[in-house]
Each structure stands twice: as C-alpha cells, then as structure tokens.
DODRENBA-877197 format. One line per 5 residues: number of its first residue (from 1); their letters; for each residue x, y, z of C-alpha. Coordinates in steps of 0.02 Angstrom, whole numbers, plus 50000, padded with zeros to 5 digits. Example, Ala and Ser with C-alpha at 12.3 -4.5 7.8 and 13.67 -1.06 7.14 Angstrom:
residues 2
1 = AS = 50615 49775 50390 ~ 50684 49947 50357
END
This chain:
residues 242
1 = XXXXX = 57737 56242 55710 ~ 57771 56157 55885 ~ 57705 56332 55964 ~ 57558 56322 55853 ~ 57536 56132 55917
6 = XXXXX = 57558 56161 56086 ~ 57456 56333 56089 ~ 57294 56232 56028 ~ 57324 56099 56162 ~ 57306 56221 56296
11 = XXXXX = 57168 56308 56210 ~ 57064 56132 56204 ~ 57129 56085 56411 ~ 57067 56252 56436 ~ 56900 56227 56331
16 = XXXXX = 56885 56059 56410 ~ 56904 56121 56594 ~ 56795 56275 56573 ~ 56680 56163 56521 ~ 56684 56063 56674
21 = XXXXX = 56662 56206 56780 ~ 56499 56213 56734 ~ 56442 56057 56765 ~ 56315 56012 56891 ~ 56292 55857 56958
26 = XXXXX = 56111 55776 57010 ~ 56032 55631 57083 ~ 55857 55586 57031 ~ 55741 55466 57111 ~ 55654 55325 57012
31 = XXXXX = 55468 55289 57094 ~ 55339 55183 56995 ~ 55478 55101 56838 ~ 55644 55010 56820 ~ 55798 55132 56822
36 = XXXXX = 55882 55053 56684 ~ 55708 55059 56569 ~ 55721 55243 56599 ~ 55902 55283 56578 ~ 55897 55188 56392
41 = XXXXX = 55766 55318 56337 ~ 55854 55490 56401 ~ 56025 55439 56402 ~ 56038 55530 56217 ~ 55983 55669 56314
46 = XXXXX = 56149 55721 56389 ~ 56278 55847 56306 ~ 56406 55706 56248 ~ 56540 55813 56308 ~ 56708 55760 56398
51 = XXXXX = 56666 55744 56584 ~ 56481 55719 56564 ~ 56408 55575 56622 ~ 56249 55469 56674 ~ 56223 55311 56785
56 = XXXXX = 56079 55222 56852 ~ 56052 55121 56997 ~ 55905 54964 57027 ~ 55964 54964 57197 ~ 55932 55116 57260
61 = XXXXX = 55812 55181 57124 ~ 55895 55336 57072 ~ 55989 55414 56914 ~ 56119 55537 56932 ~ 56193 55644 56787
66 = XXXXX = 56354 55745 56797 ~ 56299 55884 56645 ~ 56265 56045 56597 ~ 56123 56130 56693 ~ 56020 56143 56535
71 = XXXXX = 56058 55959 56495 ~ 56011 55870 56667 ~ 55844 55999 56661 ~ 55799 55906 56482 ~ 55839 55739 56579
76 = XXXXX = 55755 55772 56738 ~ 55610 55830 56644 ~ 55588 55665 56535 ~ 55611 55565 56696 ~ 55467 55650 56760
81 = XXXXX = 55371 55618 56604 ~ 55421 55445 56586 ~ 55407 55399 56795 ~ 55226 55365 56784 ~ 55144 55207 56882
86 = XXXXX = 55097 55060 56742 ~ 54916 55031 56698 ~ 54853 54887 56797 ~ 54856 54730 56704 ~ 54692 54633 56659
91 = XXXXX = 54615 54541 56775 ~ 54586 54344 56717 ~ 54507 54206 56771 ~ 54543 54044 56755 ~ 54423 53881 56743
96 = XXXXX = 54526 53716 56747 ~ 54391 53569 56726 ~ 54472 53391 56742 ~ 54361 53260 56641 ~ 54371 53068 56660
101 = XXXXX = 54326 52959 56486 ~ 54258 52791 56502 ~ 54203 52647 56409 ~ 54065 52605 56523 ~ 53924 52720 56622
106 = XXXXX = 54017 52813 56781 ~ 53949 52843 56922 ~ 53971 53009 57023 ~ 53936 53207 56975 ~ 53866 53217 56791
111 = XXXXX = 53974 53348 56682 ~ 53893 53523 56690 ~ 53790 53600 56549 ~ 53917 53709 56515 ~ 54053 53580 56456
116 = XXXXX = 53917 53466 56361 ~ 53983 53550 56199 ~ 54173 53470 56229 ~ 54103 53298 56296 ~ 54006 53306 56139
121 = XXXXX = 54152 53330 56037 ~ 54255 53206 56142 ~ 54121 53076 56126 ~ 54165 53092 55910 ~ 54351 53114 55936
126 = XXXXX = 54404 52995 56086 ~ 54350 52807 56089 ~ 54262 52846 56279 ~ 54086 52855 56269 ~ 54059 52910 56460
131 = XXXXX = 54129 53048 56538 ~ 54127 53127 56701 ~ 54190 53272 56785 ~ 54330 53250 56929 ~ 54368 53429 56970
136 = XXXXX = 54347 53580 56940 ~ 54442 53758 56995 ~ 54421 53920 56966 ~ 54578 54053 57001 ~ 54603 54235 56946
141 = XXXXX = 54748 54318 56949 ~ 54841 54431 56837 ~ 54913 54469 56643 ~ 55090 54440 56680 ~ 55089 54330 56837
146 = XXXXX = 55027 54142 56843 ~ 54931 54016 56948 ~ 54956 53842 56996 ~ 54847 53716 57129 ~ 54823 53558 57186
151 = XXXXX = 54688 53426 57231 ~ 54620 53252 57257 ~ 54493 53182 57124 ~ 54315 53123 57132 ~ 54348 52955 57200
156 = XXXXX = 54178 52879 57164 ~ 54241 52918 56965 ~ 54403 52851 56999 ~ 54360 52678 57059 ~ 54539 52659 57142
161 = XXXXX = 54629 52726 57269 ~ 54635 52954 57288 ~ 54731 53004 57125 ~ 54809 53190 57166 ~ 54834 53314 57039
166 = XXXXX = 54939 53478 57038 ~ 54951 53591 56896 ~ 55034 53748 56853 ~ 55015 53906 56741 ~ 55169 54001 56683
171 = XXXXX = 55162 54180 56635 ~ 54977 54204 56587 ~ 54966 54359 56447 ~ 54827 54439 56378 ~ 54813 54532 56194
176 = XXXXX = 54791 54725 56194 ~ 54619 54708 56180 ~ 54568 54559 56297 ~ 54505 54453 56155 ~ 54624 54324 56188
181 = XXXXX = 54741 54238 56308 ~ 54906 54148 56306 ~ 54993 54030 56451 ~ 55198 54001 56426 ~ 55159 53835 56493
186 = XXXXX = 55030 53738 56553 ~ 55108 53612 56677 ~ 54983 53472 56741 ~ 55038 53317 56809 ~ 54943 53142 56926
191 = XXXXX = 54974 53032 57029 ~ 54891 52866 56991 ~ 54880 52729 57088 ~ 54928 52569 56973 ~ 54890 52394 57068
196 = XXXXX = 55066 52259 57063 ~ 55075 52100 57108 ~ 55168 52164 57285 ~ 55034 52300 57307 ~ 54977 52476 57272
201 = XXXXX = 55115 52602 57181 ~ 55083 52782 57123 ~ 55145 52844 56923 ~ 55185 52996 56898 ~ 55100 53051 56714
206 = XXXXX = 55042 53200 56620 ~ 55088 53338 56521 ~ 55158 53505 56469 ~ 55113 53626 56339 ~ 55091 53823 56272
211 = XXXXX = 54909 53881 56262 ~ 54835 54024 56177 ~ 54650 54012 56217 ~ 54498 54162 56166 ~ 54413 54218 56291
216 = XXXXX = 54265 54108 56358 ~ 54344 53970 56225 ~ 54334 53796 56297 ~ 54484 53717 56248 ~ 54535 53542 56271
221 = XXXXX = 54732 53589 56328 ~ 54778 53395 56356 ~ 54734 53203 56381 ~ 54821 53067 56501 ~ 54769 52903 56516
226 = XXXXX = 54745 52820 56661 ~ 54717 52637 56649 ~ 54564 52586 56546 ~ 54520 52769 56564 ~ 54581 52961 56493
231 = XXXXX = 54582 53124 56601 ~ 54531 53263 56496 ~ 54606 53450 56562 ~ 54487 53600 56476 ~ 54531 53758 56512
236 = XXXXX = 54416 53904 56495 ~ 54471 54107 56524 ~ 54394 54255 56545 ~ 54466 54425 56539 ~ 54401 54578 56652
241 = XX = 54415 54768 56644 ~ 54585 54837 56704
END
C-alpha cells in the first residue's frame, strides 16, 4: 500500500511538472481600457491548472499569463476583442439662468422670452411678483465629467453692493438615448452683502441638490433668499450627437 501511495505521488509531481514544461508565458499590452476591467472578463479563460497564472497591471497597462499556449491564444484573443477605444460620450450643454424675485418693479435686463414660461409659474408659486434675470451661462462639456463657474450679478437688479456667485456640477450623465439628464450634485452658493450697524459683511447662502432634468426641460433646481428678495437658479440641458 505505501508503494502504491508513493508510486501515485510521483506519477502526479511528474503530471504536474510535465505540465509546466509546457507553459508559456506572455505579456500583453492594454491600449484604449482599464487592465483590471479586462482581466475580470478573461480571467475564466485560463486552464486552472497548478502553475498557471494571470496578473494585470494599471501601471504599466499590460496583462501577462503564465499558461498553456492554447490557453493564453483564447486570452490574447479576447483582449483583442475586448481592447477597443469607448464610444465618445454625449456632448451636453448646459444653460444656468440666475433669476431675482421682487415685490416691487426692477430695474435692469427684462427676463428673456425663453424663460417667460418659469417666471410665469413663479409669479403663481412664489409671493414675488417681479422678476429679473442676473446671469446667465452657458457650458458644454461631457456625459461623465462636470462643470462649475463663477460670476458677479447684475448690480442694477441687486440694489446693493456686487453679490458673487460660484456654482458647481458633479458628474453630469445622460440616459442611453439622450432623452434625459442627471447631475450628482448641483452645488450653487452667494455671497451677499448684508448691511450691520458697523458696516458692510458678506453671507455665505445657497444650496445643494441631485437633478435629473429632460432635455430642453426648464427646471427650477433651487431658491435662496436674499433680503426682501429670492434668487431663482433654472437649469436647462441639451444633449448632442456623440
């Protein structure tokens, strides 16, 4: 019986080392995706046997398998399959329109046609009556990436000192087919001047929120007051062709 044993031990060392032998060992370079995306979908790929093995580097952007020839051929040839570039992501443009609500006529720019439909719907909703428009920005940029800016309001709508406003759009995504858009978070914020007894100080107020928006929607996304008056933030997207 211990012959037996020992007989099939050397018959699997010998297996296992024969085996071996005939292993081949190759590095493949990663061009247009992540190395790890790619290993997770051909890793099953590989023989499984003792010795075999398969790594992949983000560094260097390369995968190298230690199989059997007709094993890292399957691999290398899903690799090649799989290493395509990534569709370019829809283009979208952003309009970020900053209204001022008042109780009394305003002076300055009157609101664009375009945006008569929300002052129209502010007028029944809000307890302003007037409203104005401080600024307005247009940015395009990308399904995946964001945008963020900065100004200085209309001053003649302000009636106080320059009130500065920065915003910021986090991870902008667009549905498979463009009809609508999402924002992680929307990120706007002011600085108001507020008068004091000793003087002039600047609040910080505002707001933060998720938005999912169709395209050419115009959405209120938020309100801040400011003094006897609200700011008013409307967003508006539009998706292009990849």
């Amino acid at each position: 019986m211990k012959r037996l044993t020992t007989l099939i031990t050397i018959l699997l060392f010998t297996t296992a080392a024969f085996a071996q032998q005939k292993f081949q060992t190759k590095m493949i370079e990663v061009h247009n995706r992540s190395p790890h995306d790619i290993y997770v979908a051909v890793r099953t790929l590989g023989s499984g046997a003792q010795g075999a093995d398969l790594n992949f580097n983000n560094e260097t952007q390369t995968i190298t398998v230690r199989d059997f020839p007709e094993n890292i051929a399957a691999i290398e040839e899903a690799i090649a399959r799989l290493d395509k570039p990534a569709p370019p992501a829809p283009a979208v443009e952003m309009k970020i329109s900053l209204l001022i609500g008042s109780k009394a006529p305003l002076p300055g720019p009157a609101v664009p046609d375009d945006l008569a439909p929300v002052v129209k719907q502010l007028q029944s909703t809000l307890r302003y009556s007037h409203y104005g428009l401080m600024a307005a920005n247009i940015q395009r940029t990308r399904a995946g990436e964001g945008i963020e800016g900065s100004g200085v309001a209309e001053p003649t709508l302000v009636g106080m000192g320059p009130v500065f406003y920065n915003y910021r759009l986090r991870n902008i995504r667009v549905e498979a087919d463009g009809s609508s858009v999402g924002v992680e978070k929307f990120e706007f914020s002011m600085r108001v001047p507020v008068k004091l007894e000793k003087g002039m100080q600047y609040q910080n107020v505002g707001f933060n929120t998720p938005v999912s928006i169709r395209e050419n929607e115009k959405v209120v996304i938020g309100t801040t007051t400011m003094g006897d008056r609200a700011v008013i933030v409307v967003l508006i997207a539009n998706v292009s062709p990849k």
